[in-house]
PyMOL Python script that loads the backbone (N, CA, C, O; Angstrom):
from pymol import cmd

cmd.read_pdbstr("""\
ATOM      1  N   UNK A   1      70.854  52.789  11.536  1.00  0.00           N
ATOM      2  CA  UNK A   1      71.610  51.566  11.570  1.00  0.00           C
ATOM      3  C   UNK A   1      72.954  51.798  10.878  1.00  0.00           C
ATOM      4  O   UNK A   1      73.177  51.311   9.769  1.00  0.00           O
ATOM      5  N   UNK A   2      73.853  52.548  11.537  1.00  0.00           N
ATOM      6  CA  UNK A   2      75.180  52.931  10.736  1.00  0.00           C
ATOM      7  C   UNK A   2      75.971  51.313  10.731  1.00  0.00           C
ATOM      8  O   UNK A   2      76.216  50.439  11.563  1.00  0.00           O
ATOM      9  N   UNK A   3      76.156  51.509   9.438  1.00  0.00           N
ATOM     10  CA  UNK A   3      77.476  50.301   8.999  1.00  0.00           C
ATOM     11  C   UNK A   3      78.423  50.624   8.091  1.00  0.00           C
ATOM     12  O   UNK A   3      78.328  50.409   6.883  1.00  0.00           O
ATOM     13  N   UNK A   4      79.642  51.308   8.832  1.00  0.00           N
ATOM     14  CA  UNK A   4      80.309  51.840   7.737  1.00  0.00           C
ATOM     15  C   UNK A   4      81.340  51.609   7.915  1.00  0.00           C
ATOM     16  O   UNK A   4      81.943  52.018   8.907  1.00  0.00           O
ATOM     17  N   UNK A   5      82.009  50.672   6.743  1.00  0.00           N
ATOM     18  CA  UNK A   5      83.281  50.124   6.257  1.00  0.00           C
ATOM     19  C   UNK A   5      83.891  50.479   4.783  1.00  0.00           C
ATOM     20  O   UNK A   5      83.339  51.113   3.884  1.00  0.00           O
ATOM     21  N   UNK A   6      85.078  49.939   4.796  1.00  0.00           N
ATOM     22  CA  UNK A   6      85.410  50.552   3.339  1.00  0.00           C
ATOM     23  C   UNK A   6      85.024  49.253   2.573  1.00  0.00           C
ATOM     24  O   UNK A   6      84.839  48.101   2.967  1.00  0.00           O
ATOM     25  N   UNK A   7      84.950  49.987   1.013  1.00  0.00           N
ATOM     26  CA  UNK A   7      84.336  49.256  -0.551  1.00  0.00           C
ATOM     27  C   UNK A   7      84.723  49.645  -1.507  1.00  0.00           C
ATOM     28  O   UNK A   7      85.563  50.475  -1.857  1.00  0.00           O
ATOM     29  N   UNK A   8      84.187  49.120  -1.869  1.00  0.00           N
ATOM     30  CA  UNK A   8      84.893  49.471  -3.617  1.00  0.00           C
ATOM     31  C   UNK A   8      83.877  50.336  -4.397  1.00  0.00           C
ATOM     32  O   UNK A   8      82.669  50.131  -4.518  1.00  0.00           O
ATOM     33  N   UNK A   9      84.425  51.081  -4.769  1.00  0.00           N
ATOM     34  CA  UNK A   9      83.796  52.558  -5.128  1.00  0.00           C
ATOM     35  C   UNK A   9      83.777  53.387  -4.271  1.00  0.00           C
ATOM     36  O   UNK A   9      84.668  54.205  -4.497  1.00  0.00           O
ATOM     37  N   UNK A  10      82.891  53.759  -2.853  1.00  0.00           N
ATOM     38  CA  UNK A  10      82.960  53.933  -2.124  1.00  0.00           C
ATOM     39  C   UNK A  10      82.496  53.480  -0.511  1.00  0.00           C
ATOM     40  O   UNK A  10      82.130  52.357  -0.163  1.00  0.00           O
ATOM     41  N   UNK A  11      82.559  54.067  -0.097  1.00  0.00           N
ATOM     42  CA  UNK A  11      82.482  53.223   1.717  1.00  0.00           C
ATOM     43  C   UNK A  11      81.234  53.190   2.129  1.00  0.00           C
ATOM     44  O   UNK A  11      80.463  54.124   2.349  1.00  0.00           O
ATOM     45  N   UNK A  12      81.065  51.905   2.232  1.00  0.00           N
ATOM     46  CA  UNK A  12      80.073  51.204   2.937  1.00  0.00           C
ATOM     47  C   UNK A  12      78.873  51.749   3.823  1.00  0.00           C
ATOM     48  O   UNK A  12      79.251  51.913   4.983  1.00  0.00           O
ATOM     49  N   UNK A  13      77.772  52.022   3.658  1.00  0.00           N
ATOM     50  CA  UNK A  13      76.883  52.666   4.722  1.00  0.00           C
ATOM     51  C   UNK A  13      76.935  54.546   4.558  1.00  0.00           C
ATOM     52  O   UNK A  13      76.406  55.313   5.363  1.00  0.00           O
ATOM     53  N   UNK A  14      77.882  55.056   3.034  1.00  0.00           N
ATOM     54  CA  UNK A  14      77.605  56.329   3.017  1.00  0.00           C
ATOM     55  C   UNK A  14      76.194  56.966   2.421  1.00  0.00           C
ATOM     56  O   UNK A  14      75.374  56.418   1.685  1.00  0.00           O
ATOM     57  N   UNK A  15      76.185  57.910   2.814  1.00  0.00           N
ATOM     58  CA  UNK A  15      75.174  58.694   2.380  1.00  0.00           C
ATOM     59  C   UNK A  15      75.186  60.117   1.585  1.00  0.00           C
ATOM     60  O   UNK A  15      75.290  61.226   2.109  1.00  0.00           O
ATOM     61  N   UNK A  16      75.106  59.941   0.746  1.00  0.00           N
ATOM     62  CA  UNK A  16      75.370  61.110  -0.222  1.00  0.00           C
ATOM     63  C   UNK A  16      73.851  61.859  -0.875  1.00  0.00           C
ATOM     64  O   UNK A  16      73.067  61.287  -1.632  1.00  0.00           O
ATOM     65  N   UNK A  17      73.757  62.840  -0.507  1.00  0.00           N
ATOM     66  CA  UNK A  17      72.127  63.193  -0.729  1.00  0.00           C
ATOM     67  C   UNK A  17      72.443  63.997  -2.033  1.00  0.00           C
ATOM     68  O   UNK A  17      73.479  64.624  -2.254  1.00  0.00           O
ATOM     69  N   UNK A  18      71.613  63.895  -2.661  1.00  0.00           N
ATOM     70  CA  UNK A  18      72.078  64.339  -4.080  1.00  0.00           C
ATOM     71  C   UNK A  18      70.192  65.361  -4.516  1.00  0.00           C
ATOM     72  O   UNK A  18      69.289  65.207  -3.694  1.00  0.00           O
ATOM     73  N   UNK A  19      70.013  65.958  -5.361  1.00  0.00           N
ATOM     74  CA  UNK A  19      69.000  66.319  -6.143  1.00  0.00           C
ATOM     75  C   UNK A  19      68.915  66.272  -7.358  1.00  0.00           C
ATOM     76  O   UNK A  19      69.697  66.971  -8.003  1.00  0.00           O
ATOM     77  N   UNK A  20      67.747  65.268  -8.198  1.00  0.00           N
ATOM     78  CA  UNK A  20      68.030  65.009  -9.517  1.00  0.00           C
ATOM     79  C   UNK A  20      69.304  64.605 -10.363  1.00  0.00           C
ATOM     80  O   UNK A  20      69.637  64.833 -11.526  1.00  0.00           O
ATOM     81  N   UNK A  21      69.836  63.969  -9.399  1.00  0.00           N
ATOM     82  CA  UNK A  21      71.602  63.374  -9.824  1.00  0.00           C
ATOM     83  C   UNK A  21      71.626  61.837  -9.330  1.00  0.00           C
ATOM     84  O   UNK A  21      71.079  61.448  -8.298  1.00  0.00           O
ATOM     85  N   UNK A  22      72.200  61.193 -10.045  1.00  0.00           N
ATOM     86  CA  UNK A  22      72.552  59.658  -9.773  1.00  0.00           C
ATOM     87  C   UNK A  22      74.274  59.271  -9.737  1.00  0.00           C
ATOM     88  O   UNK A  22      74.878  59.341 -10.807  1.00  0.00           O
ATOM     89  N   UNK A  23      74.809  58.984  -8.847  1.00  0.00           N
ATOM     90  CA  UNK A  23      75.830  58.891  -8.745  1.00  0.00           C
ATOM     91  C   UNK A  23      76.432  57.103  -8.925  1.00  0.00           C
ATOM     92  O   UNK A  23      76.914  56.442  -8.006  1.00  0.00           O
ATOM     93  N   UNK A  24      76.256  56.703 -10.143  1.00  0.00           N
ATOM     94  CA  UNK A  24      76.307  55.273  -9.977  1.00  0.00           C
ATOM     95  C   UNK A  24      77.572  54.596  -9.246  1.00  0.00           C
ATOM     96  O   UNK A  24      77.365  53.505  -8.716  1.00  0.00           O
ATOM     97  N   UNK A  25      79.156  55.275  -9.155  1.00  0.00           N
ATOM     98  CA  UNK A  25      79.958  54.900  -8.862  1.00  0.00           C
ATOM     99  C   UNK A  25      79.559  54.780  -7.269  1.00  0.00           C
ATOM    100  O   UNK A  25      80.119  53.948  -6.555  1.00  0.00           O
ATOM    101  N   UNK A  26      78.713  55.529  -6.848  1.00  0.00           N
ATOM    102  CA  UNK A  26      78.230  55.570  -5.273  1.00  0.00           C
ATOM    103  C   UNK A  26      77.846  54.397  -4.598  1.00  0.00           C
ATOM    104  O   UNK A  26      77.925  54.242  -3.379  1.00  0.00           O
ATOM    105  N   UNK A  27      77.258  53.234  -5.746  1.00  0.00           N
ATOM    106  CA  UNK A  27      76.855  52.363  -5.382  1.00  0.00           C
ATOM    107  C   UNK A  27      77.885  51.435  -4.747  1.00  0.00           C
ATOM    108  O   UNK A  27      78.107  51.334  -3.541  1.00  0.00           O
ATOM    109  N   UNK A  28      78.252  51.028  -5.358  1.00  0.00           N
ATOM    110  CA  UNK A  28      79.326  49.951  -4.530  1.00  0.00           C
ATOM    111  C   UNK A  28      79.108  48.364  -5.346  1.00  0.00           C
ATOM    112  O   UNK A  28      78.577  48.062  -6.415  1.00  0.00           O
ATOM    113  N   UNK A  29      79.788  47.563  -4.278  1.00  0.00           N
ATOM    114  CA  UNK A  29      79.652  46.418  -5.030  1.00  0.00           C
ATOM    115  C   UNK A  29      79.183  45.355  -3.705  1.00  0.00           C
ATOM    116  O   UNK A  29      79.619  44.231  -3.457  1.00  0.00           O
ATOM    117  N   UNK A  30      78.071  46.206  -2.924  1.00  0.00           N
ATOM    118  CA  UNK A  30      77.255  45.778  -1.563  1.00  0.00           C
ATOM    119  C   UNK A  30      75.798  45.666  -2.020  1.00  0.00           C
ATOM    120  O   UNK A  30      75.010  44.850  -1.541  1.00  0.00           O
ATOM    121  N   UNK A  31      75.531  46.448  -2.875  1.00  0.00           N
ATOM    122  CA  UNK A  31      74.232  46.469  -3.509  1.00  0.00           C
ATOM    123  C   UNK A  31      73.352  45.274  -2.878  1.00  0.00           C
ATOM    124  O   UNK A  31      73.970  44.220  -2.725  1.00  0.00           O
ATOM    125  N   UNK A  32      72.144  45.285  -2.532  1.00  0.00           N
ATOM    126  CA  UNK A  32      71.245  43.966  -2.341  1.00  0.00           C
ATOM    127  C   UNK A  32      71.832  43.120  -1.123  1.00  0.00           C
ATOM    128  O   UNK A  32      71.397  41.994  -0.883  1.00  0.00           O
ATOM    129  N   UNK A  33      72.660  43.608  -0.498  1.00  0.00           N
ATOM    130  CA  UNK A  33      73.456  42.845   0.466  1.00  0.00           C
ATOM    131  C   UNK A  33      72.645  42.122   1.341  1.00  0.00           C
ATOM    132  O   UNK A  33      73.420  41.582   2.131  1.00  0.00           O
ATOM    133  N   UNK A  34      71.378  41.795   1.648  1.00  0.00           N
ATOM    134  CA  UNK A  34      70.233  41.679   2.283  1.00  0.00           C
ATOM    135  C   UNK A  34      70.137  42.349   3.566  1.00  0.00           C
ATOM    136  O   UNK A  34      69.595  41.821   4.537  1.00  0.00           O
ATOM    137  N   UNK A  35      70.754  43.722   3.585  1.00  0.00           N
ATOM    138  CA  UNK A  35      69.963  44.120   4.991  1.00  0.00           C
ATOM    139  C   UNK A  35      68.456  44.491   5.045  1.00  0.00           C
ATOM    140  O   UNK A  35      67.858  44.934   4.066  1.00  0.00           O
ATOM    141  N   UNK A  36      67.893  44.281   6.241  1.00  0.00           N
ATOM    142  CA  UNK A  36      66.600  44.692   5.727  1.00  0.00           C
ATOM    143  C   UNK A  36      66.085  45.424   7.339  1.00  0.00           C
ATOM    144  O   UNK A  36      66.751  45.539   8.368  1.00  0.00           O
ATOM    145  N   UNK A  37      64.395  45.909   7.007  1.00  0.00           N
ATOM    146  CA  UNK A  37      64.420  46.410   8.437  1.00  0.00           C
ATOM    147  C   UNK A  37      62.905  46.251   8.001  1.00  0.00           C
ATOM    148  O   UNK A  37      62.439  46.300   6.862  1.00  0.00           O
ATOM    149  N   UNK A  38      61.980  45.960   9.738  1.00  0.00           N
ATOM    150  CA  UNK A  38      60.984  45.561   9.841  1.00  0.00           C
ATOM    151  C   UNK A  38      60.423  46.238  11.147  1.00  0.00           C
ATOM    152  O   UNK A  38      61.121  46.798  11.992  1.00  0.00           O
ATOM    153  N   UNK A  39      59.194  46.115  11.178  1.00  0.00           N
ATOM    154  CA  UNK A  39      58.661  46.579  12.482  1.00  0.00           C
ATOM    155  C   UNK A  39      58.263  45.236  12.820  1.00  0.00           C
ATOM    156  O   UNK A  39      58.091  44.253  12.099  1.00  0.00           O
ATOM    157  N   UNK A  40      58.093  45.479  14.726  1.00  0.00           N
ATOM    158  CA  UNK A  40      57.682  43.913  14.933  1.00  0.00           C
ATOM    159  C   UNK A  40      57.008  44.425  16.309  1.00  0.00           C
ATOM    160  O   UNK A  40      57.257  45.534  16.783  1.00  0.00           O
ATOM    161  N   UNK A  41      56.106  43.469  16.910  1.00  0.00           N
ATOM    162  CA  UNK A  41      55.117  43.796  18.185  1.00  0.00           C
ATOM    163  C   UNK A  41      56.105  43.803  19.551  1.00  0.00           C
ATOM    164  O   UNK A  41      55.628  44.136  20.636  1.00  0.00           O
ATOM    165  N   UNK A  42      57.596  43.388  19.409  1.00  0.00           N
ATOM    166  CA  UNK A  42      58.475  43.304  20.675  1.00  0.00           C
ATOM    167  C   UNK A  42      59.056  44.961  21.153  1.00  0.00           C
ATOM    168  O   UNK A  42      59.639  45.717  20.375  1.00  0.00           O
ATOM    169  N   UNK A  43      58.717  45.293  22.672  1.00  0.00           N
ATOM    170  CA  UNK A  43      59.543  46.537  22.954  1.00  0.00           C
ATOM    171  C   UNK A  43      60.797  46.633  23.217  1.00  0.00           C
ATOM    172  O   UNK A  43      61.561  45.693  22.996  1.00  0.00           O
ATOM    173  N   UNK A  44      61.249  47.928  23.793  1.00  0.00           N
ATOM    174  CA  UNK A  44      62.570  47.871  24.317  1.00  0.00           C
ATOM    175  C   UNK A  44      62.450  47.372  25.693  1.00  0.00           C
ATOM    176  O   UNK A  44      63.438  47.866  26.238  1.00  0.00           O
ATOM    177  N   UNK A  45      61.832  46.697  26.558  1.00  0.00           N
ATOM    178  CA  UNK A  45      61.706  46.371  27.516  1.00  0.00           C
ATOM    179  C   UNK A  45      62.735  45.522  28.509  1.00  0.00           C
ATOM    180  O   UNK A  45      63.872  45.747  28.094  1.00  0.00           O
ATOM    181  N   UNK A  46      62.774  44.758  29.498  1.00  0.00           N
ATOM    182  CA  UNK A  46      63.939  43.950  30.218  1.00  0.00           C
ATOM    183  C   UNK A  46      64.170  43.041  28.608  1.00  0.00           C
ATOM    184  O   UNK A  46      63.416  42.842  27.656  1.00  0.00           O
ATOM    185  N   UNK A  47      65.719  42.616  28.934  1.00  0.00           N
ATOM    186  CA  UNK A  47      66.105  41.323  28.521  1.00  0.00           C
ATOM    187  C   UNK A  47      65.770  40.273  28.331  1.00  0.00           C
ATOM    188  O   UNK A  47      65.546  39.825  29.455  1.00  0.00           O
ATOM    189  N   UNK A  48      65.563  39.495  27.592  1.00  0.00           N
ATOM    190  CA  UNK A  48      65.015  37.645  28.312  1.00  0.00           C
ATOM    191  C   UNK A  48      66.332  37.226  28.982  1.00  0.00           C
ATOM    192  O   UNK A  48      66.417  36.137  29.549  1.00  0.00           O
TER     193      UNK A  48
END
""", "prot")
cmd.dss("prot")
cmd.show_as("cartoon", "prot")
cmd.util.cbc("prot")
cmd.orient("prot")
């Protein structure tokens, strides 16, 4: 689900893979933004 815009600290939807490192400035000020993601019983099937 790419969403990538600019922010403050840095841009929106990056991904920075790190090992045993925390990059707090990475966070942003999007934090908790409520995206969320779910599974659900609907396919990719026709349109309604």
């Amino acid at each position: 689900m790419p969403d990538v815009h600019l922010g403050k600290g840095s841009t929106i939807g990056s991904v920075i893979p790190t090992k045993g490192a925390i990059i707090p400035a990475a966070v942003g000020v999007d934090i908790g933004c409520g995206m969320n993601a779910l599974r659900t019983a609907v396919n990719g099937g026709r349109p309604a």
